[in-house]
C-alpha positions as CSV (number, residue, x, y, z in Angstrom):
1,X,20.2,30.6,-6.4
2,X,17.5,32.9,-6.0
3,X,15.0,33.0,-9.8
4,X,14.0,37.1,-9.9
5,X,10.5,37.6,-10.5
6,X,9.0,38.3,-13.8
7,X,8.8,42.0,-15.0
8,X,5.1,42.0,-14.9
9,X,4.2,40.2,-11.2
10,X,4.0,43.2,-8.7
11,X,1.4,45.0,-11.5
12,X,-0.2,41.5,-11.7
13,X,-0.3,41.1,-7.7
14,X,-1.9,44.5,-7.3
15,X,-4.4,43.9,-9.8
16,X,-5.2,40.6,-8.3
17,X,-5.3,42.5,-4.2
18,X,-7.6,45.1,-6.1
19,X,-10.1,42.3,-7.4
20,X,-10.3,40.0,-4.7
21,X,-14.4,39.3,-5.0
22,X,-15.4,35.5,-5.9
23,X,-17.9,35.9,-9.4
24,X,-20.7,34.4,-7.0
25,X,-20.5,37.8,-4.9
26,X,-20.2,39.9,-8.0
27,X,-22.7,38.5,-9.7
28,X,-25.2,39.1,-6.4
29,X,-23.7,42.6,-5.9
30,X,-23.9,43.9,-9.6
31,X,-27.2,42.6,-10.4
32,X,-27.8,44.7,-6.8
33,X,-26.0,47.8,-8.1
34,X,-28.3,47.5,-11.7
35,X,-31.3,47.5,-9.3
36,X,-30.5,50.4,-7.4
37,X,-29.4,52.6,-11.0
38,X,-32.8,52.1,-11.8
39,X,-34.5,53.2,-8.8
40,X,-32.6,56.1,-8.7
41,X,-34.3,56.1,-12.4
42,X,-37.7,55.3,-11.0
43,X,-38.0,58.0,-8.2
44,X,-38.1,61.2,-9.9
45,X,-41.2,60.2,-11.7
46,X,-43.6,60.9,-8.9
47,X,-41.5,63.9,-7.8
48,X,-42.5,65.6,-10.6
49,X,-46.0,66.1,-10.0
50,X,-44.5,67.7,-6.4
51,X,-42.8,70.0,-9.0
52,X,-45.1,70.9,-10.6
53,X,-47.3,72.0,-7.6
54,X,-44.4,73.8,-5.8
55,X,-43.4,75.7,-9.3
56,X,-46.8,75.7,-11.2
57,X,-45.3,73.8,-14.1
58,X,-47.6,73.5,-17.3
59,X,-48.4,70.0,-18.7
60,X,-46.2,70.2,-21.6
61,X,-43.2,71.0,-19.7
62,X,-43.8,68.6,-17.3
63,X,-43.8,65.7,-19.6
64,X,-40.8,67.2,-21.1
65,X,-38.9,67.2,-17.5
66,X,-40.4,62.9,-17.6
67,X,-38.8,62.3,-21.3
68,X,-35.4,63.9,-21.7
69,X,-34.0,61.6,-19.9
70,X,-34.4,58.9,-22.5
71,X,-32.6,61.8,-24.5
72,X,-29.4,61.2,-22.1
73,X,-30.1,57.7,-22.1
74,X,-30.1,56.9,-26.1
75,X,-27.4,59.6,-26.3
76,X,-25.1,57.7,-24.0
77,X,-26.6,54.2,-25.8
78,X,-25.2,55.2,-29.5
79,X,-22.0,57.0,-28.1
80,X,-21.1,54.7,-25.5
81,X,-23.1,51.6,-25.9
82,X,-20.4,48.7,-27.6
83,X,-17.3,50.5,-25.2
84,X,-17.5,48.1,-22.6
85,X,-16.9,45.4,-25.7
86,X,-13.2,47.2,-25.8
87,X,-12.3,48.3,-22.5
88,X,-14.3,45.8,-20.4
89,X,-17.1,46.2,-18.4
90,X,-15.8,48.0,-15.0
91,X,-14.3,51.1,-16.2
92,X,-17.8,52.1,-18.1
93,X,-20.0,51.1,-14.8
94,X,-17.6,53.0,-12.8
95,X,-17.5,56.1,-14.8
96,X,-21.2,55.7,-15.4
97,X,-21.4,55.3,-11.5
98,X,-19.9,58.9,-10.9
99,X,-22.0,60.5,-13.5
100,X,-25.1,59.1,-11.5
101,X,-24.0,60.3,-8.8
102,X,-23.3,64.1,-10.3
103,X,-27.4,63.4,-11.3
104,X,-28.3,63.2,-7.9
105,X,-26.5,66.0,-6.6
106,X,-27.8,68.2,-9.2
107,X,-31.0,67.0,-8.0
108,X,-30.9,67.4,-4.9
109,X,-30.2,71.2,-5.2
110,X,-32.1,72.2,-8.1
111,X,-34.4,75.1,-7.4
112,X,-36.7,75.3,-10.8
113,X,-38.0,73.2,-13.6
114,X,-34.8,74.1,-15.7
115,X,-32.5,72.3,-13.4
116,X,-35.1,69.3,-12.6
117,X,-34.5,68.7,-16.7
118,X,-30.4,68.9,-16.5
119,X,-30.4,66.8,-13.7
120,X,-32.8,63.8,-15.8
121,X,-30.6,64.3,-19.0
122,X,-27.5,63.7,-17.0
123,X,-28.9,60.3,-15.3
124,X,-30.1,59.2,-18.3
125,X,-26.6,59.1,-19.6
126,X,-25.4,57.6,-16.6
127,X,-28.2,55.0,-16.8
128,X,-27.8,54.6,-21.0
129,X,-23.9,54.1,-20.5
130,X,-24.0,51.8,-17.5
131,X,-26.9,49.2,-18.9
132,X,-25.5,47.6,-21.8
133,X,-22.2,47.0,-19.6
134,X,-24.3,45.5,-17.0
135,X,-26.8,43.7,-18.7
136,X,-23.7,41.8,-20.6
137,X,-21.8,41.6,-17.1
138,X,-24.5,40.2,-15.1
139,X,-24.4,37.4,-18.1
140,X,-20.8,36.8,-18.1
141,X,-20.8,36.9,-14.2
142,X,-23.7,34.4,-13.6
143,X,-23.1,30.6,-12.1
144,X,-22.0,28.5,-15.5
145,X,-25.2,26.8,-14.7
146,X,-27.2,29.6,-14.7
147,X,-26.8,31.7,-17.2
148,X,-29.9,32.0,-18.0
149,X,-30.8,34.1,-14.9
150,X,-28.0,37.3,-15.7
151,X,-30.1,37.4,-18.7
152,X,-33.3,37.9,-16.8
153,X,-31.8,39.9,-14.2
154,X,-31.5,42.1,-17.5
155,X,-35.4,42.8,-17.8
156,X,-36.5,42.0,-14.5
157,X,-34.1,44.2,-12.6
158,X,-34.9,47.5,-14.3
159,X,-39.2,46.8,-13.7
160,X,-38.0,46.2,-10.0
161,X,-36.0,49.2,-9.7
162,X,-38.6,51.5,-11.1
163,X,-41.5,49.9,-8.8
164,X,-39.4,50.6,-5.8
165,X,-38.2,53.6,-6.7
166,X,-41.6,55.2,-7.7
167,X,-43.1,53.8,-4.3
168,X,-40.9,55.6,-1.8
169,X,-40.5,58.9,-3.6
170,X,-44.9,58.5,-3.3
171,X,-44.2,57.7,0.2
172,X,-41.8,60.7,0.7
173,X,-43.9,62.7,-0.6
174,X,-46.8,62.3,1.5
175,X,-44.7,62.6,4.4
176,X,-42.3,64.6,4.3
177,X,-42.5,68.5,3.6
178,X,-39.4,68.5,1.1
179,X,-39.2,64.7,-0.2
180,X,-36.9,65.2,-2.5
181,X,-33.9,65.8,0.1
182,X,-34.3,62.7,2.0
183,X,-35.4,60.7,-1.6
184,X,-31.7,62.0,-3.5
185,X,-29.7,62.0,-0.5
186,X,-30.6,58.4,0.2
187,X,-30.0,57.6,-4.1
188,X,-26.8,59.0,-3.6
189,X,-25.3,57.3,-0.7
190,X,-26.3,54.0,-2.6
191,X,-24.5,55.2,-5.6
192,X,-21.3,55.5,-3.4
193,X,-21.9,51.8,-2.3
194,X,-22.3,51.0,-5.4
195,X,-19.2,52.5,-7.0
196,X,-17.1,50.4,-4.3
197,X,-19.0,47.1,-4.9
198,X,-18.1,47.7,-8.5
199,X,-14.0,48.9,-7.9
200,X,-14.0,45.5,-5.9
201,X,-15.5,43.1,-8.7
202,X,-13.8,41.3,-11.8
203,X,-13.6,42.4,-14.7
204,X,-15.6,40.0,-17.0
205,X,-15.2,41.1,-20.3
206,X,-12.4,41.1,-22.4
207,X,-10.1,43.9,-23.8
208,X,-10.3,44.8,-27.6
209,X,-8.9,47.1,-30.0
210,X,-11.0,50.0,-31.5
211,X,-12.9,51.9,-28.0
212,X,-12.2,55.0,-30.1
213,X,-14.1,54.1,-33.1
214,X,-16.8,52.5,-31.3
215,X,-17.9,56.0,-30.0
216,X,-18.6,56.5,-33.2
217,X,-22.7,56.9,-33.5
218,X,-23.9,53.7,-35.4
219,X,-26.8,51.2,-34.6
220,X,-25.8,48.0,-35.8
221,X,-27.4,44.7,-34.9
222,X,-25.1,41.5,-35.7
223,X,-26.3,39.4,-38.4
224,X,-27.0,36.2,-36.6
225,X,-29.8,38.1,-34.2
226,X,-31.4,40.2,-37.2
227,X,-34.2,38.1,-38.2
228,X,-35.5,37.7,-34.4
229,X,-34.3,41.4,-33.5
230,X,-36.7,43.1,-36.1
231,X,-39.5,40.4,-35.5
232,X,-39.3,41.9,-32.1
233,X,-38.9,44.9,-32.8
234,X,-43.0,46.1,-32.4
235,X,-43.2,44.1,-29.2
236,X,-40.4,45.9,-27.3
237,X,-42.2,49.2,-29.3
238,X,-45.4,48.4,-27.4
239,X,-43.8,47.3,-24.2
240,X,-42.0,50.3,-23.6
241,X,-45.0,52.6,-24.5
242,X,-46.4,50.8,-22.0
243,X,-44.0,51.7,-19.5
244,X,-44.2,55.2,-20.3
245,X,-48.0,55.2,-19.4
246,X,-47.2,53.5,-16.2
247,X,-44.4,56.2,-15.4
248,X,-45.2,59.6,-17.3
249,X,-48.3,59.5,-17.8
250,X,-50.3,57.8,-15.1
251,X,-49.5,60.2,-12.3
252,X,-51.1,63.2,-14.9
253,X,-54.2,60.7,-15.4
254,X,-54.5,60.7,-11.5
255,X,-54.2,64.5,-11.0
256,X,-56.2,65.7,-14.1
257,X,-58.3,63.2,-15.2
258,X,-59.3,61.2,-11.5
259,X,-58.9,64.9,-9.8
260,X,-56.9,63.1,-7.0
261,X,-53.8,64.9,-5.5
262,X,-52.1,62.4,-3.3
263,X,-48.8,61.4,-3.3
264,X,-48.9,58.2,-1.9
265,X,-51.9,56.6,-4.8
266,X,-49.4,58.4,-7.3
267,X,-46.4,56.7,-6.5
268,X,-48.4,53.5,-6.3
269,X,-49.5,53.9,-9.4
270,X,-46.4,54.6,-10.8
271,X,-45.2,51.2,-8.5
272,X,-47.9,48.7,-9.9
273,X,-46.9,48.4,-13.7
274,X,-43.3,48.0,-13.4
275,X,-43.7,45.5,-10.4
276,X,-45.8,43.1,-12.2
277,X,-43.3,43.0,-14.6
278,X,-40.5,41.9,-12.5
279,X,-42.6,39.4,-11.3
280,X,-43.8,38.2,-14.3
281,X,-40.3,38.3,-15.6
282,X,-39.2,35.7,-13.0
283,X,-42.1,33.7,-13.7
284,X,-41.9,33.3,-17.0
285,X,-38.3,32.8,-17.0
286,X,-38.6,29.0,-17.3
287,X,-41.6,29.3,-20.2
288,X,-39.8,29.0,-23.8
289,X,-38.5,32.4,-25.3
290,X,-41.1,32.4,-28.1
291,X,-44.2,31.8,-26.2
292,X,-43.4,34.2,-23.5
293,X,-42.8,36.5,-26.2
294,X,-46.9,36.0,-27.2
295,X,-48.0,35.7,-23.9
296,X,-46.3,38.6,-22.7
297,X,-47.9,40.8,-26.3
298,X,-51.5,39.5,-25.3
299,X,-51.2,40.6,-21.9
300,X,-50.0,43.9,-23.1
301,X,-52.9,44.1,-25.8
302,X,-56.0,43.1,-22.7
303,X,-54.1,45.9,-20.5
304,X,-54.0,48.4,-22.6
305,X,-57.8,48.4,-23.2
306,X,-58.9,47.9,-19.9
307,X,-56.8,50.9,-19.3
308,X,-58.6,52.7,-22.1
309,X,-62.1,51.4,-21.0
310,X,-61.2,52.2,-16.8
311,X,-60.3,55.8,-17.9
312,X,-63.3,56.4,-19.7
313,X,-65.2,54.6,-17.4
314,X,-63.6,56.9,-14.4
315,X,-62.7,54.0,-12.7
316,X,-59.4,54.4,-10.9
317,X,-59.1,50.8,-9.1
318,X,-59.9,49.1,-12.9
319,X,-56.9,50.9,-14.4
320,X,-54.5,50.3,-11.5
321,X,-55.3,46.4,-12.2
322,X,-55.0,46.6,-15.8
323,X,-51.6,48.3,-14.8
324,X,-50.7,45.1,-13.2
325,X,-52.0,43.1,-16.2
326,X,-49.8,45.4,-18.9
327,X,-46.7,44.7,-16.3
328,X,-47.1,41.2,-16.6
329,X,-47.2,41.7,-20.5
330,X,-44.1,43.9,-20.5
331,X,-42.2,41.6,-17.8
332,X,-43.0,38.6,-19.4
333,X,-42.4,39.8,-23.1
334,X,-39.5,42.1,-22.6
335,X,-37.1,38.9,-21.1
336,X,-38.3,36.7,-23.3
337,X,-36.9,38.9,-25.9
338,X,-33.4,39.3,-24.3
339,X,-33.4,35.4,-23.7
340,X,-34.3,35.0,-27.2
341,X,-31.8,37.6,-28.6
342,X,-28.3,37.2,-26.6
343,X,-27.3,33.9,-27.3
344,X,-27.7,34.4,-30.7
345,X,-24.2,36.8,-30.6
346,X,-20.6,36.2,-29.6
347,X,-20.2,38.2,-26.5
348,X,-18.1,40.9,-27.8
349,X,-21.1,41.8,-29.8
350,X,-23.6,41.4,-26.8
351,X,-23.4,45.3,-25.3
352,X,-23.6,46.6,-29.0
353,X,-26.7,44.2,-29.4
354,X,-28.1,45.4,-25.7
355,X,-27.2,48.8,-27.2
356,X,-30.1,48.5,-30.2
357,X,-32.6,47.1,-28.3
358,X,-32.4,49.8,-26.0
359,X,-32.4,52.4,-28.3
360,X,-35.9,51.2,-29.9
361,X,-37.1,51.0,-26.4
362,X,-36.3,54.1,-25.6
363,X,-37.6,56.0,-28.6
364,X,-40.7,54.3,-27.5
365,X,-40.1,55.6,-24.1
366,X,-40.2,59.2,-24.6
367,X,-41.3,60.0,-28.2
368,X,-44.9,59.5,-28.1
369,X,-45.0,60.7,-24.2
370,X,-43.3,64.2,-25.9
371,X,-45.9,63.7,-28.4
372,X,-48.9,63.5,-25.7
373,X,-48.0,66.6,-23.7
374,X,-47.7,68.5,-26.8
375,X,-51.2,67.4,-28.0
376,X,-52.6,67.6,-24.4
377,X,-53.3,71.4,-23.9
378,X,-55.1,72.0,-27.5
379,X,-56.8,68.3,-27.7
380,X,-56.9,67.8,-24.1
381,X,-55.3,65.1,-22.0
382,X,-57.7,62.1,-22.2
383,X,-57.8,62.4,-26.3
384,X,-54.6,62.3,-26.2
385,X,-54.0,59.3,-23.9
386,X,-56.6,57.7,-26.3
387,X,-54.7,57.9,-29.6
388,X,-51.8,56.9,-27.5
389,X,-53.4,53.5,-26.4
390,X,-54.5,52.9,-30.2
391,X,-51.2,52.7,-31.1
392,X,-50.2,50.3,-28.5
393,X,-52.9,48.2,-29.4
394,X,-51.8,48.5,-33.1
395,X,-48.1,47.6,-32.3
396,X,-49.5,44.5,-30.5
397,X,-51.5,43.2,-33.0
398,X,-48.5,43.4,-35.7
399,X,-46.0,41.9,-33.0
400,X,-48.7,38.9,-32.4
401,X,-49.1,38.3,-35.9
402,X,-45.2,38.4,-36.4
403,X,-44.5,35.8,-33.4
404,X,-47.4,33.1,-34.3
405,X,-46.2,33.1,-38.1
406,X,-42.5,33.0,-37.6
407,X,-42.1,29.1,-38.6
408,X,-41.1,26.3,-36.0
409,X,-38.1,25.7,-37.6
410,X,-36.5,29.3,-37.4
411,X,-38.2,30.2,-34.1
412,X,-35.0,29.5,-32.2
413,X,-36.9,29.0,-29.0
414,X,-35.2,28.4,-25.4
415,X,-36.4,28.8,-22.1
């Protein structure tokens, strides 16, 4: 006698024929696919100065065109930031997926500064919705005995995304009479590879009620990771200032400050900073949580000053190497800080918590940057830069003092 199958077995069938990729592939593949979302992130930055030359763009508009995209980003961070806690992590990449690639079309044909600045608001929604679902993903995903490295894959592959990206929009742009065609057609075929890797992975996290009231705008850090979250809360500050001067506003210090118009030395500018710090981030990734958090702040504290002392000293080769020096501080600080942070959390709260820590690093991002290029024309650009190193140096010194004092006993440190 012949047992019929159960109601549910051809939906379940299907679903397993649809996900037929072991967790050691996905994991690979995904923290490939974060890579890649933030190259696509990275090369613009360099294309703006090309902009800027082709459609005599003024300094303040320019930065603008660098900054809104932390706009998109932080917008899609406090809509859409805890949704992949409800509905699971593949349905936000995916979706997040196709709004990238709607970025790089718009991109790709945008004929003034006006469409240059849609285009980087869209991909920084596609790249604030997509990184708290992959940074708790690549977690989840990760070898059992190696969980530890989804979480550094976290920091490490967003410094690593921007170097390379950065680097061969520099390189297209000394070569090739229109670099941004061959730069976003390029970003966008590996978006499409990308949206199939990530239709053919697991899902990792699990399904709960409430998506709807999650979109609701709220920053909420659970209660066990509060203590650490606001003691780090000036070190990710400084850190992602930091970035910004590597990406915004070091190209603008080449052009106006060095009076050096290559495309190449900008995008390698722009490449230097972010890859020392996914270097550093895989260095330090066995160093405890709590010292890499200090080492990485003193790093960041020496590089910004030899930055301000190579810019007044008009010395182009010290500030690319204190560039290097303020990666290694951000790399080495800014995993520490997710190491330290995520296991703190059950992991339905993990993309909420990746949520906050994104949104102070991105207010860090673009505020101040917004805040130089207004200043620049009346005060001019290197007072500006000045006042904007003090208060990295400030942020530092309060994150140092907030690490070292935090007692043994409550420092929760792991490597």
């Amino acid at each position: 006698m012949s047992t019929a199958p159960p109601p549910n077995s051809s939906r379940t069938q299907a679903r397993r024929t649809v996900r037929r990729l072991p967790e050691g592939f996905a994991f690979a593949g995904s923290a490939t696919a974060f890579v890649s979302l933030y190259l696509a992130a990275g090369a613009p930055t360099p294309l703006l100065t090309y902009y800027q030359q082709q459609w005599n763009v003024a300094v303040p508009l320019l930065t603008l065109a660098f900054a809104v995209y932390s706009g998109g980003f932080l917008l899609a961070l406090l809509t859409a930031g805890s949704l992949s806690d409800h509905v699971g992590r593949r349905p936000v990449l995916l979706g997040a997926l196709l709004v990238q690639l709607a970025s790089m079309i718009m991109f790709l044909t945008a004929t003034d500064i006006g469409a240059v600045i849609a285009a980087r608001i869209v991909q920084g929604v596609a790249t604030g919705a997509a990184t708290s679902a992959f940074s708790a993903a690549l977690v989840e995903l990760a070898p059992p005995s190696k969980k530890k490295l989804g979480t550094v894959f976290g920091s490490v592959g967003i410094g690593g995304g921007l170097a390379v990206g950065s680097l061969l929009s520099g390189l297209a742009i000394e070569y090739v009479p229109r670099p941004d065609v061959p730069v976003f057609i390029t970003l966008s075929a590996i978006t499409v590879v990308e949206l199939v890797f990530i239709s053919l992975s697991p899902e990792s996290g699990l399904r709960r009620q409430g998506a709807l009231r999650s979109l609701i705008p709220r920053i909420r850090v659970p209660v066990a990771a509060r203590g650490e979250f606001l003691g780090a809360a000036p070190a990710v500050a400084a850190g992602w200032m930091l970035a910004a001067l590597s990406l915004g506003l070091a190209p603008s210090i080449v052009l106006h400050v060095f009076h050096l118009d290559s495309g190449l030395l900008i995008g390698f500018t722009v490449f230097v900073g972010p890859a020392a710090s996914a270097v550093a981030g895989l260095v330090f990734m066995r160093v405890g949580s709590r010292h890499g958090i200090i080492l990485g702040v003193i790093a960041s504290i020496v590089g910004t000053a030899g930055i301000l002392y190579s810019v007044f000293a008009g010395s182009l080769v010290c500030m690319v190497a204190f560039q290097v020096v303020c990666g290694i501080g951000f790399g080495a600080a800014f995993a520490a800080i997710l190491r330290l942070l995520m296991p703190l959390v059950e992991a339905h709260e993990r993309g909420g918590l990746v949520a906050a820590v994104y949104i102070l690093a991105y207010a860090a991002f673009s505020i101040p940057a917004i805040l130089v290029g207004v200043l620049a024309p009346s005060v001019g650009l290197l007072p500006a830069v000045i006042a904007y190193g003090i208060v990295i140096l400030l942020l530092g010194g309060i994150s140092l003092f907030r690490q070292i004092s935090t007692p043994p006993s409550l420092s929760s440190d792991r490597p």
